[in-house]
N, C-alpha and C positions, 0 to 999 in steps of 0.2 A: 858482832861488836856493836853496841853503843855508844853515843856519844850526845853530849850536851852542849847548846849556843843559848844565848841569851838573846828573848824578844822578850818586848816589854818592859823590860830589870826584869823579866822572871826567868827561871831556868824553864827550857824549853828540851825536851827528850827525844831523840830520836835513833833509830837501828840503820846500819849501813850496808849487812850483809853480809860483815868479817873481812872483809876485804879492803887495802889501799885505794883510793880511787884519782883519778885528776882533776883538775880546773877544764878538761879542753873536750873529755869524756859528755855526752850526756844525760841529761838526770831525769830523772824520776821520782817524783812522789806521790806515794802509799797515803790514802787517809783513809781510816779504821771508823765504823761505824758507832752508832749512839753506846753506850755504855760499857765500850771495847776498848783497847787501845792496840799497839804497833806489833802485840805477838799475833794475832789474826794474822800477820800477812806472813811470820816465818820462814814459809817456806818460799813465797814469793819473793820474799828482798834477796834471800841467798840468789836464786837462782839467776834474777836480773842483775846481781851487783857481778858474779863471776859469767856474765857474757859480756863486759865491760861499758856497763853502766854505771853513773854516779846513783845510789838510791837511796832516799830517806823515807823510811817508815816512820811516821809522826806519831809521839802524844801529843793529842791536841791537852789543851790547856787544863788540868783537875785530872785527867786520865792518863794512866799509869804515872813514870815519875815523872809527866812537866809538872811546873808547878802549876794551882790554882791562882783564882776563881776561873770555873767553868764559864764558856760564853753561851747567851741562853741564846742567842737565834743563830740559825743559818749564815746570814751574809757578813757576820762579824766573825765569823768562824774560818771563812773565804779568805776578807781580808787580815786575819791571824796569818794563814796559808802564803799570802805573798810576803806579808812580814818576815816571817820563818826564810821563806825564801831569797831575801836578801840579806839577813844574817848568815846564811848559808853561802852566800856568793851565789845563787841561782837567776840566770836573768829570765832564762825559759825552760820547759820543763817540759816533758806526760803527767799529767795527773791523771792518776787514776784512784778510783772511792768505790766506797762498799756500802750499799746501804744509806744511809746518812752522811757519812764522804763521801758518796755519789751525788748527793745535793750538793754539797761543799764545791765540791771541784767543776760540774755542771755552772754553780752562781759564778766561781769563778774565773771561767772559761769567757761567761756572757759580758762579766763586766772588766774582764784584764785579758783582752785577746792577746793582746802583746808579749804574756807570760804562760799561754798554754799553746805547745806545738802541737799535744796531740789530746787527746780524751779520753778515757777508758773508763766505764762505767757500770758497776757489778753493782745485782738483789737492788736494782731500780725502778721505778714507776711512773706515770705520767702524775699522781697524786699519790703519797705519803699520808694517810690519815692513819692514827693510832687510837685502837680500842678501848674504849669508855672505860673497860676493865681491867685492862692493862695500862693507862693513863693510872689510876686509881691505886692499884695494886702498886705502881713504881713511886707515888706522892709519900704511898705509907711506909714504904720502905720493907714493903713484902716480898719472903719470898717466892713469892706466886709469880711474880713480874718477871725474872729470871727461866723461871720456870715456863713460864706461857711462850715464854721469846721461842723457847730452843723448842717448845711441842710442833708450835706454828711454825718455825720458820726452817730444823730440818727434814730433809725427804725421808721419803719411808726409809731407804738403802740405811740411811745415817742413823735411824732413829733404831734398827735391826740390829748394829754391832758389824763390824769388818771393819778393814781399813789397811790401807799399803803401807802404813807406816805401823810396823807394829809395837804392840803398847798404847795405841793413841786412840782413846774412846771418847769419839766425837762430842757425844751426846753430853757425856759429863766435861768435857774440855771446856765447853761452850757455856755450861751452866756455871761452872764453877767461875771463868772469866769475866762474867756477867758479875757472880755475887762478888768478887771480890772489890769490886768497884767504889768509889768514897760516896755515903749517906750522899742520897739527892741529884748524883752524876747522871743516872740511867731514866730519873723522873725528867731531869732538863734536859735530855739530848730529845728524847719522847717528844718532852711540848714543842721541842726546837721544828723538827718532823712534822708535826699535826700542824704548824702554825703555820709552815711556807707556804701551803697551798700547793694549788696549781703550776708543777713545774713548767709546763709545756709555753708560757711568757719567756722564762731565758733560755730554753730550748733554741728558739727560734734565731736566737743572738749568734748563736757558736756559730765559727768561722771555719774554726780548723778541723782538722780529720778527728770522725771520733766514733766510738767502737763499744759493741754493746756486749757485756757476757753477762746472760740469765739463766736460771737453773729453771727446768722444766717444770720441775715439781714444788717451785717455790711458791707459800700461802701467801706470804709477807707481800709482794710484790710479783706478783701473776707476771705471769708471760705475755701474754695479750697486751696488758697496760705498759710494759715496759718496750713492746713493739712498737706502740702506735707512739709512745714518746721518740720514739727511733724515727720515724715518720715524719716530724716534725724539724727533724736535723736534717741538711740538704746533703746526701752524698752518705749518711749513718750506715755504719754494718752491724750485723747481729750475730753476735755463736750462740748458740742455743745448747745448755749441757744438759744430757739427759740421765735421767734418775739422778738429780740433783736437785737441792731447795737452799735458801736462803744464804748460808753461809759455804758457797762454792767451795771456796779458799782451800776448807780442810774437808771440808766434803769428799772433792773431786781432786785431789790436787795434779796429778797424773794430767786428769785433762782438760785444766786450768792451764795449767803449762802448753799442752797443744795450742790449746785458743792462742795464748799471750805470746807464744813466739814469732809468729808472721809478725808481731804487732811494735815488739820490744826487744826483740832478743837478738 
């Protein structure tokens, strides 16, 4: 089930899980990576919302049905995220992000300790830089860009065909989510990425517990680089999922769930 609140005067979208939930329960928020939106996590919001948490898978702003305009950097993206969060009645929360809402929810970890209990941070790196030709390819509005994401970013397993949900072909899931995206969302979430830099400055900020899941075989954001950002947090844990790349989520989802349950369930 979905549901809509208003931040900004704009319609703001998000997914719950199907489920009732309370005011006294605690929450969770999902933030979906650059040119994604709140079905990347599907199978996560079910699973978190029916072990009795409150959970909101987010359209961020241009992406899927929140309304527009896209926000072009990172920490305005952040604090969209608390916004949402007190429209929602949220005073603190897990954030956890994928990708590009792993920057998100990382900035705003560093700068609203106050509003993040815990961390979770999936297909992350100590630096986000994006390829000259994939920068390029996403400005023209090719579909090359879509295309490069999903070569680069799933694991061989994904890229082969199986999958425990049957019917569900990763590899086209992912492309097609990508293209179906509004002219220019998937070019700006790109520069938003290439432009923050060096994560490992608000790294260092986080106070509260926070928890790393990387996919072994991800191009996107290497294991190593997402380590040594782990490194940098005091007290950081790592799950490591193997024959996995980029997009966990639906990758792995099996043992996605393993990781996440010590953590949220």
């Amino acid at each position: 089930m979905a549901f809509n609140l208003i931040v900004d005067g704009k319609t703001a979208h998000a997914a719950n899980g199907s489920r009732e939930n309370s005011p006294e329960e605690p929450a969770v928020i999902l933030i979906h990576g650059a040119g994604l939106d709140r079905t990347i996590w599907q199978m996560q919001t079910r699973n978190i919302a029916f072990q009795g948490r409150r959970v909101y898978a987010v359209d961020l702003p241009g992406h899927g049905y929140s309304e527009g305009p896209v926000i072009e950097n990172v920490e305005e993206m952040a604090n969209w995220v608390i916004r949402f969060m007190d429209a929602a009645g949220v005073d603190r929360a897990t954030i956890m992000g994928h990708s590009m809402g792993s920057l998100i929810a990382l900035d705003l970890a560093s700068r609203y300790p106050e509003r993040a209990e815990s961390l979770i941070l999936t297909g992350v790196a100590e630096a986000m830089p994006v390829h000259l030709d994939l920068l390029a390819a996403a400005r023209a509005d090719e579909p090359l860009a879509p295309e490069l994401i999903v070569f680069w970013g799933l694991g061989e397993r994904a890229q082969t065909g199986g999958h425990p949900m049957p019917g569900l072909w990763v590899h086209g899931a992912s492309e097609v989510l990508l293209k179906n995206a509004e002219s220019g969302v998937l070019a700006n979430d790109l520069a938003a990425c290439d432009n923050f830099g060096d994560v490992k400055e608000r790294a260092a900020k986080i106070i509260c517990p926070t928890f790393f899941v990387l996919g072994r075989d991800d191009k996107m954001s290497p294991v190593k680089s997402g380590q040594r950002l782990a490194d940098v947090i005091d007290g950081a844990q790592v799950n490591i999922l193997e024959k996995c790349g980029h997009m966990m989520m639906i990758e792995r989802p099996n043992e996605m769930y393993k990781a996440l349950r010590p953590l949220i369930f």
